[in-house]
Biopython code that builds the backbone (N, CA, C, O; Angstrom):
import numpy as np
from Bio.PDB.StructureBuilder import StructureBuilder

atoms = [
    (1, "UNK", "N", (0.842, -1.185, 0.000)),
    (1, "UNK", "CA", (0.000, 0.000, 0.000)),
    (1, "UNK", "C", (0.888, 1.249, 0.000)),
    (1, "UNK", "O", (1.955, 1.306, 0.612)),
    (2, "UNK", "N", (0.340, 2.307, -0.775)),
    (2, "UNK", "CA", (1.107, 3.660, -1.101)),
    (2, "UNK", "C", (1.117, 4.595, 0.106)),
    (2, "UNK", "O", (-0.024, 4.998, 0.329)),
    (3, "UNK", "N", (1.897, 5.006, 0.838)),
    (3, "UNK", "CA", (1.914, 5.814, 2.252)),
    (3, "UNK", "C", (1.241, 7.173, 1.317)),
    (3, "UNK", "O", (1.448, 7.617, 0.187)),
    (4, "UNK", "N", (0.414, 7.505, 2.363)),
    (4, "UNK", "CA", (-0.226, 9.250, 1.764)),
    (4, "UNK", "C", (-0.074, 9.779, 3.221)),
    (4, "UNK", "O", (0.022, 9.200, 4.303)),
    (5, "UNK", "N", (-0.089, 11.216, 2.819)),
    (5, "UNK", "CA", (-0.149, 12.185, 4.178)),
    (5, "UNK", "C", (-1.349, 11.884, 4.908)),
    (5, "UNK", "O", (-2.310, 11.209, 4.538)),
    (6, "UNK", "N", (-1.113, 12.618, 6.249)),
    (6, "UNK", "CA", (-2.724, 11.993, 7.218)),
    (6, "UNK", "C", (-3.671, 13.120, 6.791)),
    (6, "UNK", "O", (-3.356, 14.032, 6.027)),
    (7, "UNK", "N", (-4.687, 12.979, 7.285)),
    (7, "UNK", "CA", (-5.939, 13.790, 7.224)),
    (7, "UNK", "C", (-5.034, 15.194, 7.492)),
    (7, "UNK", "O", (-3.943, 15.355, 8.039)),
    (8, "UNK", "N", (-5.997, 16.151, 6.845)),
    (8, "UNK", "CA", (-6.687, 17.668, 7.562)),
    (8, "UNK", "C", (-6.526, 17.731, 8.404)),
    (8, "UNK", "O", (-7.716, 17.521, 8.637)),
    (9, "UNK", "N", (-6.080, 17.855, 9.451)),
    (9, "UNK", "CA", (-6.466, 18.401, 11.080)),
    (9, "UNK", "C", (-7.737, 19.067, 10.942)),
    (9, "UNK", "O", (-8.395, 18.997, 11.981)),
    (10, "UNK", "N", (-8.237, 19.620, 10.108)),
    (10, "UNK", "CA", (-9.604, 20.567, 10.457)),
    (10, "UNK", "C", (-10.629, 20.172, 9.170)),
    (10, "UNK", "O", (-11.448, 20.926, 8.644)),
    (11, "UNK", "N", (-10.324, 18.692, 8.803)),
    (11, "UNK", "CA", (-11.711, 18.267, 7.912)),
    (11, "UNK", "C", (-12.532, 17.602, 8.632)),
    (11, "UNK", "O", (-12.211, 16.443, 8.893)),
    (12, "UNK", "N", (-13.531, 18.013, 9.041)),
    (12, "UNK", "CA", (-14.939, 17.165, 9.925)),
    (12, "UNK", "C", (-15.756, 16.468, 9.673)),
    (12, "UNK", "O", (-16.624, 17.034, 9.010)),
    (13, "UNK", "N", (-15.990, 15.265, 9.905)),
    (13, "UNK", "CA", (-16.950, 14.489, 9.501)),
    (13, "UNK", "C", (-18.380, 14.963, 9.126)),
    (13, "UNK", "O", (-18.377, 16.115, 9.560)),
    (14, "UNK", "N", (-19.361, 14.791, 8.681)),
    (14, "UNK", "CA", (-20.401, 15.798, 7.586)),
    (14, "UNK", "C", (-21.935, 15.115, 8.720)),
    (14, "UNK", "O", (-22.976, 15.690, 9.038)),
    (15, "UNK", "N", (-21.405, 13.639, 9.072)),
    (15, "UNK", "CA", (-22.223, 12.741, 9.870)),
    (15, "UNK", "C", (-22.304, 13.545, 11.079)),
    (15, "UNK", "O", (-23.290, 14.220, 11.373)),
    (16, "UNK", "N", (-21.023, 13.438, 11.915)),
    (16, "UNK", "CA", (-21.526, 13.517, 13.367)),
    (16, "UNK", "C", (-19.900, 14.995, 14.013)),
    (16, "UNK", "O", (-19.434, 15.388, 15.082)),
    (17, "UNK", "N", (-19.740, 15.180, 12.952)),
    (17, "UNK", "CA", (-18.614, 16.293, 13.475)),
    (17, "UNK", "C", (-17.409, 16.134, 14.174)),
    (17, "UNK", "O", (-16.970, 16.948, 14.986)),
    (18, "UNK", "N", (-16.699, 14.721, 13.742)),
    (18, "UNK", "CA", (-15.754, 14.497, 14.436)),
    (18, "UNK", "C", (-14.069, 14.179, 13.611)),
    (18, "UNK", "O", (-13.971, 14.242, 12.386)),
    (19, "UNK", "N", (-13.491, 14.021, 14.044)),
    (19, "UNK", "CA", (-12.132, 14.033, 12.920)),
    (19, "UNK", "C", (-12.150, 12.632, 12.028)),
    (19, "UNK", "O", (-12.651, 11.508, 12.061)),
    (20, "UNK", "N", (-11.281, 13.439, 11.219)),
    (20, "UNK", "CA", (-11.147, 12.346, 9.987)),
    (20, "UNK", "C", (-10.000, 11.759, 10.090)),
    (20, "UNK", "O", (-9.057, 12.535, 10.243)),
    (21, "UNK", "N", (-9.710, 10.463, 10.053)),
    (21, "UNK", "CA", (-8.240, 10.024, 9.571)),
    (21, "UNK", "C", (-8.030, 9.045, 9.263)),
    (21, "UNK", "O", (-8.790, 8.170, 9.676)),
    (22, "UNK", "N", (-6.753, 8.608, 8.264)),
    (22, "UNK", "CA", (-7.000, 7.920, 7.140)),
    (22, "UNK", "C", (-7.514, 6.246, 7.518)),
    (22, "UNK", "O", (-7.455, 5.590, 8.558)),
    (23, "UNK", "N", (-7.996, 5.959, 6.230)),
    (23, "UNK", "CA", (-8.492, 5.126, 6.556)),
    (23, "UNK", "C", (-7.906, 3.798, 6.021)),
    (23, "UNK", "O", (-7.264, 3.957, 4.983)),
    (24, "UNK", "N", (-7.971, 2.513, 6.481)),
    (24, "UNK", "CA", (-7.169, 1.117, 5.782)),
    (24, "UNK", "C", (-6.970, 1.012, 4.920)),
    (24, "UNK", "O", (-5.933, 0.413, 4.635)),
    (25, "UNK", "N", (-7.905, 1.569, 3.792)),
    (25, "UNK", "CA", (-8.001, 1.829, 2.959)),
    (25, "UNK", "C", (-7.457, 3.322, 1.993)),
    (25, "UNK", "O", (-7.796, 4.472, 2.272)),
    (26, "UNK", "N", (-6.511, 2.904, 0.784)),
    (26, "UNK", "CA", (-6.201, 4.143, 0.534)),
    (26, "UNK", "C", (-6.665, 4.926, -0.141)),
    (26, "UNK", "O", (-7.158, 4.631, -1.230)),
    (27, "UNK", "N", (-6.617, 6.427, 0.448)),
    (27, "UNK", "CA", (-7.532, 7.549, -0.654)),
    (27, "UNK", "C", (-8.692, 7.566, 0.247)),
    (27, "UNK", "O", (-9.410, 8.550, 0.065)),
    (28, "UNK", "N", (-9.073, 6.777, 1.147)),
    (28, "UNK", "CA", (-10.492, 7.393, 1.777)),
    (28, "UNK", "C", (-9.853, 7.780, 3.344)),
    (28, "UNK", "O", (-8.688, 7.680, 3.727)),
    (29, "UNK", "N", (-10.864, 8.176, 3.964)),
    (29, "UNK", "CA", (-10.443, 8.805, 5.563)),
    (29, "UNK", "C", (-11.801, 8.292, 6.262)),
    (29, "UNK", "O", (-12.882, 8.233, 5.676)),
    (30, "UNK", "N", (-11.579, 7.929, 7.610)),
    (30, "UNK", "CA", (-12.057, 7.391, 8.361)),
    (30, "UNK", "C", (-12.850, 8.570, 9.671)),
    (30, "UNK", "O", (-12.124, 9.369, 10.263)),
    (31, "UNK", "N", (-14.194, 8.509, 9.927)),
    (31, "UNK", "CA", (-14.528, 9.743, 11.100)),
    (31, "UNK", "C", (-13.791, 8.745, 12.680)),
    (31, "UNK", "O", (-14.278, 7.674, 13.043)),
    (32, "UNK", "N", (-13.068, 9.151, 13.105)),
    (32, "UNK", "CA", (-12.898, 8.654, 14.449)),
    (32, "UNK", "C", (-14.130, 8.463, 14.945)),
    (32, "UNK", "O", (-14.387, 7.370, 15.451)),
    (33, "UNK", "N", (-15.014, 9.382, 14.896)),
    (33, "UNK", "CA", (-16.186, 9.013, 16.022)),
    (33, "UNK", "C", (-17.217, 7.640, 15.640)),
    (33, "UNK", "O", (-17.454, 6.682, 16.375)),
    (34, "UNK", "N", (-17.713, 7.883, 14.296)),
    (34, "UNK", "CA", (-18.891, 7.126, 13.823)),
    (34, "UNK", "C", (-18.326, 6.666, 12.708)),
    (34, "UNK", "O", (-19.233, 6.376, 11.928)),
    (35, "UNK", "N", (-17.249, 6.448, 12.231)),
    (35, "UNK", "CA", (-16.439, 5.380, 11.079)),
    (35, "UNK", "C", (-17.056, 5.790, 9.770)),
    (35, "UNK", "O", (-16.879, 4.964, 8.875)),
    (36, "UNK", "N", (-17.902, 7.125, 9.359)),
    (36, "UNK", "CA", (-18.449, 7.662, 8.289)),
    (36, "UNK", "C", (-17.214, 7.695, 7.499)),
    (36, "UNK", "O", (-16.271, 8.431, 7.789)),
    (37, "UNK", "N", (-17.225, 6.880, 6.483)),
    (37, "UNK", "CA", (-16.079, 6.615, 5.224)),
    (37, "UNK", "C", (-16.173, 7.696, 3.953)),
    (37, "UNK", "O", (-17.054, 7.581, 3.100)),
    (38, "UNK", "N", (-15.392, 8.524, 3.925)),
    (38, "UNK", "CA", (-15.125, 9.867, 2.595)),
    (38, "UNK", "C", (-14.117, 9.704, 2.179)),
    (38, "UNK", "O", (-13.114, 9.456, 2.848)),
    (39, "UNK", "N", (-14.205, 9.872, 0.296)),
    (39, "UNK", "CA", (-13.134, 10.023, -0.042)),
    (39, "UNK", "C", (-11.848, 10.956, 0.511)),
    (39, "UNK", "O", (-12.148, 11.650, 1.483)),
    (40, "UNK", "N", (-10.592, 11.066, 0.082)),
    (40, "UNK", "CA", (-9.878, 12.099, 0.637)),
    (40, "UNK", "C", (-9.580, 12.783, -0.386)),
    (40, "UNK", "O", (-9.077, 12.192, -1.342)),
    (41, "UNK", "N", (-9.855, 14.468, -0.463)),
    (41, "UNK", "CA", (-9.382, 14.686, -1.455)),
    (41, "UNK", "C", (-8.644, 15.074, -1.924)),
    (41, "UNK", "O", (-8.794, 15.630, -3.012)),
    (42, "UNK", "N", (-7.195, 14.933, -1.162)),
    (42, "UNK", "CA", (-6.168, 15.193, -2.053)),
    (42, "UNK", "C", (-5.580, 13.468, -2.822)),
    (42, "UNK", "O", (-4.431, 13.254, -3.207)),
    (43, "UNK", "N", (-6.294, 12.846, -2.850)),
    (43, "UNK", "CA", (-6.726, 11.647, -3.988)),
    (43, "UNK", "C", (-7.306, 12.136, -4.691)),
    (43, "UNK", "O", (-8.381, 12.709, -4.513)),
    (44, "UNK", "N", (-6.376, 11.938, -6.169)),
    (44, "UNK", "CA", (-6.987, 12.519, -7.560)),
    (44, "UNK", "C", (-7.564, 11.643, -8.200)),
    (44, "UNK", "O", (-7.861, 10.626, -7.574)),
    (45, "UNK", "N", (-7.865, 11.714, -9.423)),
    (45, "UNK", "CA", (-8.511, 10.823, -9.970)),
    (45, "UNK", "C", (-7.559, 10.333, -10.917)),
    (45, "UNK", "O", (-7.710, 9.142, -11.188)),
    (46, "UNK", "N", (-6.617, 10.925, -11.497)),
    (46, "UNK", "CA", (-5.138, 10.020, -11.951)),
    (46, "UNK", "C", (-4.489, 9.195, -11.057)),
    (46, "UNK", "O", (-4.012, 8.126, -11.437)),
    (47, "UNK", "N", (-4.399, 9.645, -9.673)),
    (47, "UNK", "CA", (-3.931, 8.592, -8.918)),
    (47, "UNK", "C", (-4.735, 7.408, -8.754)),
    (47, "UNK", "O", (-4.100, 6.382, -8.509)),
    (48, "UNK", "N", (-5.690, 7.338, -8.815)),
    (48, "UNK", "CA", (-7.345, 6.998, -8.452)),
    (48, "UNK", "C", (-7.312, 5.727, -9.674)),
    (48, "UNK", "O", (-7.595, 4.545, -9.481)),
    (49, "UNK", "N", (-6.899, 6.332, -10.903)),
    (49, "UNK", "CA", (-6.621, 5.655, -12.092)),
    (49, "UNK", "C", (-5.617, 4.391, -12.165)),
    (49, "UNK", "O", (-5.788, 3.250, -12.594)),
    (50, "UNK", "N", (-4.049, 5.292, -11.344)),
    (50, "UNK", "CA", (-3.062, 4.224, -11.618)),
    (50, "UNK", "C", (-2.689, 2.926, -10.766)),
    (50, "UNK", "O", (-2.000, 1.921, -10.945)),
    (51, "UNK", "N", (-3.684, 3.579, -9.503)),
    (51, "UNK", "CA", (-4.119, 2.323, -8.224)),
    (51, "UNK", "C", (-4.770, 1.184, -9.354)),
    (51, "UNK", "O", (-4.099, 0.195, -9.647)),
    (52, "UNK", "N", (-5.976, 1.384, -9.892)),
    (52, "UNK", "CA", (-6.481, 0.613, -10.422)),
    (52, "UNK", "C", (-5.908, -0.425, -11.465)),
    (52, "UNK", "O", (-6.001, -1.650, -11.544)),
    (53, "UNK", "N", (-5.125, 0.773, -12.428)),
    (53, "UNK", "CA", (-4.408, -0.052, -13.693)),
    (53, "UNK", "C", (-3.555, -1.210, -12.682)),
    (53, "UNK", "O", (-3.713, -2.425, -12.801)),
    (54, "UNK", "N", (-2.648, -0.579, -11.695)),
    (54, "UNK", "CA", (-1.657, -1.662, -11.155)),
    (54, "UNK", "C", (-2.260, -2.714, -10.508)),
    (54, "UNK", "O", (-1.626, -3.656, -10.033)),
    (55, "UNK", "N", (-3.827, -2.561, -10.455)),
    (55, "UNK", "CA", (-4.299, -4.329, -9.790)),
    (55, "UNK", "C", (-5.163, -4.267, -11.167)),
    (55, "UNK", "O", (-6.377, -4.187, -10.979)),
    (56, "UNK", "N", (-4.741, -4.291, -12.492)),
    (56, "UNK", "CA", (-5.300, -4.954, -13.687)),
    (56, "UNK", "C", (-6.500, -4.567, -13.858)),
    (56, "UNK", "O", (-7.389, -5.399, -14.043)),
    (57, "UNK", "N", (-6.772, -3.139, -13.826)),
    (57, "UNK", "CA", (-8.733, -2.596, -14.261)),
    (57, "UNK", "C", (-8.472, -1.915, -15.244)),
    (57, "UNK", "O", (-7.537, -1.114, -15.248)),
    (58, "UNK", "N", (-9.229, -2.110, -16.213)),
    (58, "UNK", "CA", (-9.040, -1.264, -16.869)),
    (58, "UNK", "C", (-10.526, -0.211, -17.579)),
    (58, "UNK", "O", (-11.493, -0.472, -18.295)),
    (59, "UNK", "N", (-9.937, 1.169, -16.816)),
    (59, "UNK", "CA", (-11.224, 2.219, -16.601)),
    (59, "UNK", "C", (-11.837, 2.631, -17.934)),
    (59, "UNK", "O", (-11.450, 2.930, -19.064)),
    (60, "UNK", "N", (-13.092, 2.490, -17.193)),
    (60, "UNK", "CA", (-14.056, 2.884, -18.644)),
    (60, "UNK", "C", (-14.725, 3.986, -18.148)),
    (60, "UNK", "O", (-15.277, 4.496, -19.123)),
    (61, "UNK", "N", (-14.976, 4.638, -17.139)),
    (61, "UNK", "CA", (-15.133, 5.941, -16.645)),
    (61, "UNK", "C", (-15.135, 6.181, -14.783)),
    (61, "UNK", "O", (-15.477, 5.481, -13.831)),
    (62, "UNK", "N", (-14.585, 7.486, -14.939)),
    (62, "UNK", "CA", (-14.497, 7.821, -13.060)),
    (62, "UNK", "C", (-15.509, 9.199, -13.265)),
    (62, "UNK", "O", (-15.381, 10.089, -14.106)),
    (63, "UNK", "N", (-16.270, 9.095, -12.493)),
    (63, "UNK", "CA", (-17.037, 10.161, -12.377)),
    (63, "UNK", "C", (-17.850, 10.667, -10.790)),
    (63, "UNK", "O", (-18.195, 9.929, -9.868)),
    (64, "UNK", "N", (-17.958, 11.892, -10.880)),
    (64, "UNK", "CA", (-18.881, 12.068, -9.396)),
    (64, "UNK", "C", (-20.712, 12.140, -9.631)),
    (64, "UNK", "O", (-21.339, 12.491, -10.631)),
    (65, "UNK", "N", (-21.052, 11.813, -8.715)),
    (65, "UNK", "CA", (-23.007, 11.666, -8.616)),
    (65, "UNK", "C", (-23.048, 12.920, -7.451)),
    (65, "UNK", "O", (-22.344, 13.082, -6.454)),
    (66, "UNK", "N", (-24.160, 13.728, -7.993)),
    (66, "UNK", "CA", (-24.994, 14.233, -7.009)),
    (66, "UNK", "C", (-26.240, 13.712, -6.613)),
    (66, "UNK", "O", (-27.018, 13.210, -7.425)),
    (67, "UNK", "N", (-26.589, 13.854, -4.791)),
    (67, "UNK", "CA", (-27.073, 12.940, -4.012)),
    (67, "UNK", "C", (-28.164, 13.655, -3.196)),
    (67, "UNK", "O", (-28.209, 14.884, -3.163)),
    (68, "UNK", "N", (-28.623, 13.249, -2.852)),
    (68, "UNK", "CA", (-29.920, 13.921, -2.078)),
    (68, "UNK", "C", (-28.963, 14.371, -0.311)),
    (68, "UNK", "O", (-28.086, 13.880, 0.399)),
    (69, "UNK", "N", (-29.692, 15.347, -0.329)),
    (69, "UNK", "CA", (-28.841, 15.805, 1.225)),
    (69, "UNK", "C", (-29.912, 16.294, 2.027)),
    (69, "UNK", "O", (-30.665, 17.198, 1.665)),
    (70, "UNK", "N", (-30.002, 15.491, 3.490)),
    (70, "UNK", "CA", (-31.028, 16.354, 4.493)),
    (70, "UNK", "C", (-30.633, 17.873, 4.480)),
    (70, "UNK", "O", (-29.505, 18.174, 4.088)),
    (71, "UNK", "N", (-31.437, 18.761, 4.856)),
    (71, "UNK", "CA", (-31.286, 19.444, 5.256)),
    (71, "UNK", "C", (-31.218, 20.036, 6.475)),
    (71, "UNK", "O", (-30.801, 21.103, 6.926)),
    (72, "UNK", "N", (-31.958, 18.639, 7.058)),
    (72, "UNK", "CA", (-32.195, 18.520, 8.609)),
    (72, "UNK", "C", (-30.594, 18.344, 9.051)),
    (72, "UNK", "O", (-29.979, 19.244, 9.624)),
    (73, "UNK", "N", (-30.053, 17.153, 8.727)),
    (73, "UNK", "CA", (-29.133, 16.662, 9.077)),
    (73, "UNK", "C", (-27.845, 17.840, 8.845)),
    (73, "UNK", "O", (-27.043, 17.811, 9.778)),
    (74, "UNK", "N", (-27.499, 18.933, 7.687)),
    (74, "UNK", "CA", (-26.766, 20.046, 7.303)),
    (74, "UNK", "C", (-26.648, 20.866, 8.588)),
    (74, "UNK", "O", (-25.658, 21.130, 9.271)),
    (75, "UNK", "N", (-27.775, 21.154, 8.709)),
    (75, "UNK", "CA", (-28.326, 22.291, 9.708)),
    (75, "UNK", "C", (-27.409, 22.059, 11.082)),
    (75, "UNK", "O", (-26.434, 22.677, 11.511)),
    (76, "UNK", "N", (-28.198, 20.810, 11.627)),
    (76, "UNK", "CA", (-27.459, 20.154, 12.610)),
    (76, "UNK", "C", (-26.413, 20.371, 13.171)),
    (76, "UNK", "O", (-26.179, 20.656, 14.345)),
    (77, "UNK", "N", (-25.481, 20.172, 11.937)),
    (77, "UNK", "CA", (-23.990, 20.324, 12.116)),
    (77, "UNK", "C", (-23.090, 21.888, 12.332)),
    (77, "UNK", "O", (-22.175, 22.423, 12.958)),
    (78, "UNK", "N", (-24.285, 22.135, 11.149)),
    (78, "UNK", "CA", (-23.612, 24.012, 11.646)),
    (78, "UNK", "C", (-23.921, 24.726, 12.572)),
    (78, "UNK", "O", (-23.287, 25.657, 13.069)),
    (79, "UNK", "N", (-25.229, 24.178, 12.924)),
    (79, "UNK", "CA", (-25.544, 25.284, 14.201)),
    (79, "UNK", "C", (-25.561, 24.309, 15.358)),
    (79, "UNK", "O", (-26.324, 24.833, 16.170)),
    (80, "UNK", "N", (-25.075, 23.037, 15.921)),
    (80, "UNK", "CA", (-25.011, 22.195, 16.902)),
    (80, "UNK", "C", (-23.353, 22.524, 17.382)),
    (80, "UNK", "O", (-22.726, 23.136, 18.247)),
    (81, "UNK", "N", (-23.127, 21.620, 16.116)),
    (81, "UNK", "CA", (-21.789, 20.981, 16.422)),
    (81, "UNK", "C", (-20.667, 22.201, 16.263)),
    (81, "UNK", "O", (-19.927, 22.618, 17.154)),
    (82, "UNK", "N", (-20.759, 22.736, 14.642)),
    (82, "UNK", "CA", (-19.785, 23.682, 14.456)),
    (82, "UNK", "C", (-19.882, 24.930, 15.688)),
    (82, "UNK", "O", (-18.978, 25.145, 16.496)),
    (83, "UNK", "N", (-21.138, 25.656, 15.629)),
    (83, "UNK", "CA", (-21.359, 26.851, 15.802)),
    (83, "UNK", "C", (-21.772, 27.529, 17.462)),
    (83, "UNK", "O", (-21.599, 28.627, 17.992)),
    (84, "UNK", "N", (-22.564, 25.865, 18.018)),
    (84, "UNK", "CA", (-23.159, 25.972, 19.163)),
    (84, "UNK", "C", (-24.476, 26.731, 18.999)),
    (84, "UNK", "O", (-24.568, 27.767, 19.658)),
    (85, "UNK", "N", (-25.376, 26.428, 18.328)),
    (85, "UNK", "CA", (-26.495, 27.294, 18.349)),
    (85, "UNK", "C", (-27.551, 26.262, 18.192)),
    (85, "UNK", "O", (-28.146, 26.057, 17.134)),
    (86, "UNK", "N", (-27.801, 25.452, 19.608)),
    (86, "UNK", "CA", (-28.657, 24.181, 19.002)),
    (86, "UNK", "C", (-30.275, 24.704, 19.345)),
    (86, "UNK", "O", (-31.266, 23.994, 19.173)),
    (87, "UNK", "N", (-30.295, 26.612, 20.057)),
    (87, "UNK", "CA", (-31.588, 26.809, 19.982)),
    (87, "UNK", "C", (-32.340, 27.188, 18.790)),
    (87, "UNK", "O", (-33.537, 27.158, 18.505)),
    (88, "UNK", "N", (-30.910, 27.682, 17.963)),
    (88, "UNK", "CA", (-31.793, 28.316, 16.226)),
    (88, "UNK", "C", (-32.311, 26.977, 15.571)),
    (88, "UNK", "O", (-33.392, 26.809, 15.006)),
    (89, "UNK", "N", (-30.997, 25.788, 15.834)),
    (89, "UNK", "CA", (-31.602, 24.485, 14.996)),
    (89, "UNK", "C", (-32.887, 24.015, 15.959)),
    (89, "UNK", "O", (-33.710, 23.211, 15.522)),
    (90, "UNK", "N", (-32.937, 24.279, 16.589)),
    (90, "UNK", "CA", (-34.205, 23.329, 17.439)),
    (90, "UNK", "C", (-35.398, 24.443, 16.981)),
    (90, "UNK", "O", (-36.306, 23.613, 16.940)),
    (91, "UNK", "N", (-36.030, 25.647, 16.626)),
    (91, "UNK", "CA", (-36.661, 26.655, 16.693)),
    (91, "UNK", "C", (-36.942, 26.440, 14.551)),
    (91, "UNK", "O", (-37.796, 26.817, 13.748)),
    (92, "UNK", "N", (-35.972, 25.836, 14.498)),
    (92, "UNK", "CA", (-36.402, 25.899, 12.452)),
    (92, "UNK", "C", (-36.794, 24.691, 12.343)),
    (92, "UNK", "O", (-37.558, 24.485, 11.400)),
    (93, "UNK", "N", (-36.433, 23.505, 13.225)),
    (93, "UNK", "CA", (-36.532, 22.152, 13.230)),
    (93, "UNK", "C", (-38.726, 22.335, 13.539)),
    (93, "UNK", "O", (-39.658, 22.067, 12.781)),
    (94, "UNK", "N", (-38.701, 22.862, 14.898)),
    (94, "UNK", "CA", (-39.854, 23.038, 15.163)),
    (94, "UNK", "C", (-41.155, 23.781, 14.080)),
    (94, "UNK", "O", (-42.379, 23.673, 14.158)),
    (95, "UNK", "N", (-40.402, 24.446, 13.215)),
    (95, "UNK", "CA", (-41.000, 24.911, 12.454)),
    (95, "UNK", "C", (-41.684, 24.561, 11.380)),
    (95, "UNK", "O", (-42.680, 24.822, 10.706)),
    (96, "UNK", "N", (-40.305, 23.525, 11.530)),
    (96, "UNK", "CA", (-40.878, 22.536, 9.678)),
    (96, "UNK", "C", (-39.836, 23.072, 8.827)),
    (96, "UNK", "O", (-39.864, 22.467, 7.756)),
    (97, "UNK", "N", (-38.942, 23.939, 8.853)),
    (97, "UNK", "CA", (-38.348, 24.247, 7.670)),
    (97, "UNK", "C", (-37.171, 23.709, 7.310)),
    (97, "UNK", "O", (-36.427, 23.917, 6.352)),
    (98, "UNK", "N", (-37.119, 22.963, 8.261)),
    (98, "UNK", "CA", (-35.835, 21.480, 7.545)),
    (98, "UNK", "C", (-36.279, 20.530, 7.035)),
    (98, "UNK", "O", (-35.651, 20.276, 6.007)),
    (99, "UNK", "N", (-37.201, 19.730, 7.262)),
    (99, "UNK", "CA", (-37.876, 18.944, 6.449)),
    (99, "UNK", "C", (-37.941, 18.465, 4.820)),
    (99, "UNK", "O", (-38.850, 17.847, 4.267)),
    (100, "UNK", "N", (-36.584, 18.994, 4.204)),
    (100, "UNK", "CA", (-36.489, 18.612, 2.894)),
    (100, "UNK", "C", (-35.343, 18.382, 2.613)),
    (100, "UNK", "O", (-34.656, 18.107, 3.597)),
    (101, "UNK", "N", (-34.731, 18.379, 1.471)),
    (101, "UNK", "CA", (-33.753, 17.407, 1.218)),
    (101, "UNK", "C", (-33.054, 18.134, -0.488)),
    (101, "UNK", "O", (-33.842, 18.363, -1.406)),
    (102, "UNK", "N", (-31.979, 18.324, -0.597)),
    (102, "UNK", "CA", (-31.322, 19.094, -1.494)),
    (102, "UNK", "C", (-30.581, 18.001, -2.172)),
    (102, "UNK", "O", (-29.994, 17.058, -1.641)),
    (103, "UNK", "N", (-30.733, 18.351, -3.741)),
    (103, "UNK", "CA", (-29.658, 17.185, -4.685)),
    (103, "UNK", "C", (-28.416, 17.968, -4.839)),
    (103, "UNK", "O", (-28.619, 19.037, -5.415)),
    (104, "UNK", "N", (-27.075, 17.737, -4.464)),
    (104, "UNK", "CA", (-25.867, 18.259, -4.161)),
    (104, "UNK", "C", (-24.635, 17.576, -4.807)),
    (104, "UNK", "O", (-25.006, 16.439, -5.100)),
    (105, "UNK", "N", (-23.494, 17.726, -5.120)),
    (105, "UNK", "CA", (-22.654, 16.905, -5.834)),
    (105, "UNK", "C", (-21.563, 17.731, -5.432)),
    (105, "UNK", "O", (-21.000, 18.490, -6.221)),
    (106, "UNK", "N", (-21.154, 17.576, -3.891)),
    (106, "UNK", "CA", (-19.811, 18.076, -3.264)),
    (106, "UNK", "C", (-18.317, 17.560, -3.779)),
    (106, "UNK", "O", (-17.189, 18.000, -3.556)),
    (107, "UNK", "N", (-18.902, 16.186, -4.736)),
    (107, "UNK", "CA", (-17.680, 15.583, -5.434)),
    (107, "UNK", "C", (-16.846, 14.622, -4.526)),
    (107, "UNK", "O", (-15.746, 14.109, -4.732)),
    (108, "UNK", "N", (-17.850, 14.517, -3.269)),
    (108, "UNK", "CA", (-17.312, 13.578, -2.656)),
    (108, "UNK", "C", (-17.335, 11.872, -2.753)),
    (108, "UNK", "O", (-16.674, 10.961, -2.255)),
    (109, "UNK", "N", (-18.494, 11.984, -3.693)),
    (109, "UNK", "CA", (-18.936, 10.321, -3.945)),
    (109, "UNK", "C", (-18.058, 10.101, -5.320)),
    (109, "UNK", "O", (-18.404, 10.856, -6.229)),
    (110, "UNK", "N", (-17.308, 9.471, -5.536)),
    (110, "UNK", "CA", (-16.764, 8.886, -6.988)),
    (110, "UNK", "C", (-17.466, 7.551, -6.902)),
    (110, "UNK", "O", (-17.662, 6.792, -5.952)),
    (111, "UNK", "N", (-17.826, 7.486, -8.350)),
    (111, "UNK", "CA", (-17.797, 5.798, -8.710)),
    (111, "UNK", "C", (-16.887, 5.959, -9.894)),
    (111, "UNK", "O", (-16.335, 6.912, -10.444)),
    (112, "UNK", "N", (-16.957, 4.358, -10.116)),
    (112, "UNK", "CA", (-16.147, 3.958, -11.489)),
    (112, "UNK", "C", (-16.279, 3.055, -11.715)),
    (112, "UNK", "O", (-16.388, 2.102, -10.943)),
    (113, "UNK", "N", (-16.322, 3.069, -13.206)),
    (113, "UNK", "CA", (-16.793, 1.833, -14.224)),
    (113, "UNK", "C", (-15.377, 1.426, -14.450)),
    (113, "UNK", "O", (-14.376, 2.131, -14.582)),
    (114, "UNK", "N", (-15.572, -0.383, -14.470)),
    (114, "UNK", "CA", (-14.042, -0.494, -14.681)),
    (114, "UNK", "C", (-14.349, -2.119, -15.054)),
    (114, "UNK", "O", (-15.327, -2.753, -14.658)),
    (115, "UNK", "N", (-13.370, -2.575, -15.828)),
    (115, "UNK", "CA", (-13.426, -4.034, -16.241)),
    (115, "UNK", "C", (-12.179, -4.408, -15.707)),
    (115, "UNK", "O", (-11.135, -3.757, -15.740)),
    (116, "UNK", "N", (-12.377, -5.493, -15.221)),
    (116, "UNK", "CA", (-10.930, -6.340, -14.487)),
    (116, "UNK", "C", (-10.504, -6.620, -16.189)),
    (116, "UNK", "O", (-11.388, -7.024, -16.943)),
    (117, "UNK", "N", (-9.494, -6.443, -16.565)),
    (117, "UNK", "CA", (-8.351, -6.869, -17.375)),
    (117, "UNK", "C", (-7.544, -8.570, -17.265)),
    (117, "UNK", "O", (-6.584, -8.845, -17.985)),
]
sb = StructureBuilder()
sb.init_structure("model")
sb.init_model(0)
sb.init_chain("A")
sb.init_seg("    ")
for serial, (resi, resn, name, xyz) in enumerate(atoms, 1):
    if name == "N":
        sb.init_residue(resn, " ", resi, " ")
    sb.init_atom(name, np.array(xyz, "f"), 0.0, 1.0, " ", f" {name:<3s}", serial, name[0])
structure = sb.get_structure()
C-alpha cells in the first residue's frame, strides 16, 4: 500500500462532526467518532486511475453523482456541532423548515466503471 499524508487536522466528519483520519483503505479517511467513510481529497482521480491499472482494471469511466442531502441533518452540524447554536436548529426544526432534502454533488462520492483486465 502507497503511504499518503494523514488527514486535515480541520476536515470534519459531515455525519456527526468528528475528525477524519486515514483510513485502511487508501484515498479514503475514516470519522474517528462514527467510522463515516469519505473520499480524501487530495486523492486525484489520476492517482485513483493508476491504483487501479496496477491491480489490472481497466477504466471505462471515473465520475462524481450528485445525491440527495437532508437538510435537517446540514443544519445540525452548523448550528449544533460547528457553531453551538442548538436553539436556532431546534426553533427551524420546530418549524418545519428542515424537512427537505437538497440534490448536491460536493464531489465527494466517486464511482467507477471499470473491467478487471
Amino acid at each position: 500500500m502507497i503511504k499518503y499524508k494523514s488527514a486535515n487536522p480541520a476536515a470534519r466528519c459531515m455525519a456527526c462532526g468528528g475528525k477524519f483520519c486515514p483510513s485502511r483503505i487508501e484515498g479514503l479517511l475514516e470519522c474517528e467518532e462514527c467510522k463515516f467513510t469519505t473520499a480524501d481529497f487530495s486523492f486525484s482521480r489520476d492517482r485513483l486511475r493508476k491504483l487501479l491499472c496496477r491491480y489490472g482494471f481497466v477504466i471505462r469511466e471515473i465520475a462524481t453523482e450528485a445525491v440527495y442531502r437532508s437538510v435537517d441533518t446540514m443544519a445540525y452540524i452548523m448550528l449544533c456541532l460547528k457553531s453551538e447554536h442548538p436553539r436556532i436548529y431546534a426553533q427551524l426544526r420546530k418549524m418545519g423548515l428542515l424537512n427537505w432534502n437538497i440534490d448536491v454533488d460536493l464531489r465527494d462520492i466517486v464511482f467507477v466503471v471499470a473491467d478487471k483486465g
